[in-house]
C-alpha positions in Angstrom: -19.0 64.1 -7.8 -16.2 63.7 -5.4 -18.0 60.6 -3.9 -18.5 59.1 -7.1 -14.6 59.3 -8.0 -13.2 58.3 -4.5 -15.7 55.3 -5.0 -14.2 53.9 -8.2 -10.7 54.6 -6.8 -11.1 52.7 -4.3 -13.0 50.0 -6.6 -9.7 50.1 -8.4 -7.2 49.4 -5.8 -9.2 47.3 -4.3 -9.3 45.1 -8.0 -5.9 44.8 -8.1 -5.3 44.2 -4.6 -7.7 41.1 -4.2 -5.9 40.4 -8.1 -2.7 39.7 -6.9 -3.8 37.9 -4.2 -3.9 34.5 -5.1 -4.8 31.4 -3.4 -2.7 28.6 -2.3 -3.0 24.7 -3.8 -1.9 22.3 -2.4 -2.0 18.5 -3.6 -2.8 16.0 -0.5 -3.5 12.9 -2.6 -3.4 11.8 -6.2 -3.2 8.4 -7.6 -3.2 8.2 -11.3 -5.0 5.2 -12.3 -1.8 3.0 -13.9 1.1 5.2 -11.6 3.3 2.7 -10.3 3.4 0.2 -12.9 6.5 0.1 -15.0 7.1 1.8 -17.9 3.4 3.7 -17.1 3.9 7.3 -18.3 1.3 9.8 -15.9 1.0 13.7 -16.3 1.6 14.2 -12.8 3.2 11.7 -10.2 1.2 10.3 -7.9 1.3 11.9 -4.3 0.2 9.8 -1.4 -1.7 10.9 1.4 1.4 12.0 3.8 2.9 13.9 1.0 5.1 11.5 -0.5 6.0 10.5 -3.7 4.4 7.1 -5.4 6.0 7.6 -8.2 9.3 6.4 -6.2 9.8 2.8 -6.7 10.2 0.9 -3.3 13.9 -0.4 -2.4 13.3 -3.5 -2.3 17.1 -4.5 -0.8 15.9 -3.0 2.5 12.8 -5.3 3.0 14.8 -8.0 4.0 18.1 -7.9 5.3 21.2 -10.2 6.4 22.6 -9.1 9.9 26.1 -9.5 10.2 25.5 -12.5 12.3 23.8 -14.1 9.0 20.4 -13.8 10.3 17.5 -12.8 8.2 14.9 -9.8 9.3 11.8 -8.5 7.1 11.5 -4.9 7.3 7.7 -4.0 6.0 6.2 -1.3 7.1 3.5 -1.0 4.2 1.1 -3.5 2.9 2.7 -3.0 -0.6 6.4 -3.7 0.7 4.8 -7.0 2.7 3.2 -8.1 -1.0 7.0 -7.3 -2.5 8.0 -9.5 0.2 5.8 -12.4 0.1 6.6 -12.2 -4.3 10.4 -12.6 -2.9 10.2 -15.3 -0.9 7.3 -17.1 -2.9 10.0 -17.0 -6.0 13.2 -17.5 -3.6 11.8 -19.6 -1.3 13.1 -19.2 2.4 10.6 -21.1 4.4 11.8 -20.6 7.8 11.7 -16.5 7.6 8.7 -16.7 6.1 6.8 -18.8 8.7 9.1 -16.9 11.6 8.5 -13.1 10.2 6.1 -13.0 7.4 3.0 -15.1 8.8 1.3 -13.5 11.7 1.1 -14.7 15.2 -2.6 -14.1 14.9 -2.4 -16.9 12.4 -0.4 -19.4 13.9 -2.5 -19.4 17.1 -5.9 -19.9 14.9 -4.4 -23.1 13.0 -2.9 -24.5 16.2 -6.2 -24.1 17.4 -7.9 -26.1 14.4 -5.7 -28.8 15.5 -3.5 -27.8 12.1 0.3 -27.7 11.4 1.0 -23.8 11.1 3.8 -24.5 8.7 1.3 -25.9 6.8 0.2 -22.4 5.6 3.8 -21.5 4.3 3.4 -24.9 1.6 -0.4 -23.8 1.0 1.0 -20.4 -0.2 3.9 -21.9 -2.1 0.9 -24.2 -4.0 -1.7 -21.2 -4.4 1.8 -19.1 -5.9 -0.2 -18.6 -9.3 -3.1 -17.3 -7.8 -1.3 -14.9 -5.4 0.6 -13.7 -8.1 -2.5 -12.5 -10.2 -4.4 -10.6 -6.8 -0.8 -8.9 -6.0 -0.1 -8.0 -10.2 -3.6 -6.1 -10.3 -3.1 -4.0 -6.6 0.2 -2.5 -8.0 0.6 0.1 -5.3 -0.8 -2.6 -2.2 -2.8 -0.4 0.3 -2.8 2.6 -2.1 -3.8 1.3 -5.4 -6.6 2.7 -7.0 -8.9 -0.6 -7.3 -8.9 -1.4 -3.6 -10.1 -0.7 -0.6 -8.4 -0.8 3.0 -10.6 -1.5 6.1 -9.3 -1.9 9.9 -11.1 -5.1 10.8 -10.3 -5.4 14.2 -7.2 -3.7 16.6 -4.0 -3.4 14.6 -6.0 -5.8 11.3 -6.7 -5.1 8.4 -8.0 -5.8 4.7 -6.8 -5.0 1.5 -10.1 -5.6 -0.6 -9.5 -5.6 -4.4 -12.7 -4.1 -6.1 -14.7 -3.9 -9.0 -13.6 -5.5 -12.4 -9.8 -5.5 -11.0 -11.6 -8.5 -9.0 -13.3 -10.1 -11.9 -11.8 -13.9 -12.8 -9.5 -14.1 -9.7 -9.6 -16.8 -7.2 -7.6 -14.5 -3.9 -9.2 -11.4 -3.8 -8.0 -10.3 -0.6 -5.1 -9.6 1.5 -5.8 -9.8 5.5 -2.8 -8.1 7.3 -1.7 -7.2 10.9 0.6 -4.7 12.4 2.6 -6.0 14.4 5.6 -3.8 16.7 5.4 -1.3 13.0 5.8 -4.1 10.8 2.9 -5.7 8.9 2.3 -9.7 8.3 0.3 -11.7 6.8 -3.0 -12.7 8.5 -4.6 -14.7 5.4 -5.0 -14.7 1.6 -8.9 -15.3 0.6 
């Protein structure tokens, strides 16, 4: 009978040991469906996949700054603060930073190379404004939002693919983008 007691003691301590032991939770990444967009109201804030906050809207004043010696330089280091960027300078047009920082080396050399005025590209955005604006208004979050998909295409490119019925009606569904010495630029709109 002494067995049979010891036993269920040490059932019981053992209970409420592995009770109060509890185990740890820990949120990598979350992206409510509509987080980002203004005014949207989510149960829990979105968390990227480094930890950081979504929720957080972006300071746009940083993305392009005036040095003291009145030059202009983009500061993007997302795909999402290169779209806020592109809106900016689409609405409040700047021509000259655009073509110089926004549009990507990559793309210059392929439209010299096709015998075509680069600068070119910076009016054919300024024309295709509309349509830009209606890809960039349904990928709220750029690289992160919930209706796209980001692929490396090639060294330091990428694609910002928007998906499913998010894609449905538009004539720019995606968003070709390079990284270039930690900044992104624009590649191409298709």
């Amino acid at each position: 009978m002494r067995i049979g007691s010891t036993c269920r003691v040490v059932l019981v301590v053992a209970s409420a040991v592995l009770a109060g032991c509890g185990q740890e939770e820990r949120v990598v990444q979350y992206k409510p469906f509509f987080a980002g967009l203004e005014g949207a109201k989510t149960g829990e804030p979105a968390v990227l996949g480094n930890g950081s906050s979504a929720a957080a809207p972006t300071d746009e004043s940083d993305l392009i700054k005036t040095l003291p010696d009145g030059r202009k330089t983009v500061n993007a280091r997302t795909v999402r603060q290169l779209i806020l960027v592109i809106e900016q300078l689409l609405a409040e047009p700047d021509d000259e930073l655009m073509f110089d920082q926004v549009i990507s080396e990559t793309t210059k050399q392929h439209l010299i190379s096709q015998g075509r005025d680069p600068k070119a590209y910076v009016q054919y955005l300024h024309a295709q404004r509309r349509e830009i604006a209606r890809l960039f208004a349904r990928m709220p979050l750029g690289e992160h939002s919930p209706t796209v998909i980001f692929e490396a295409t090639d060294k330091n490119q990428f694609v910002v693919r928007l998906t499913g019925a998010a894609a449905n009606g538009l004539y720019f569904t995606r968003i070709w983008v390079a990284m270039d010495r930690g900044r992104y630029r624009l590649v191409w709109i298709s």
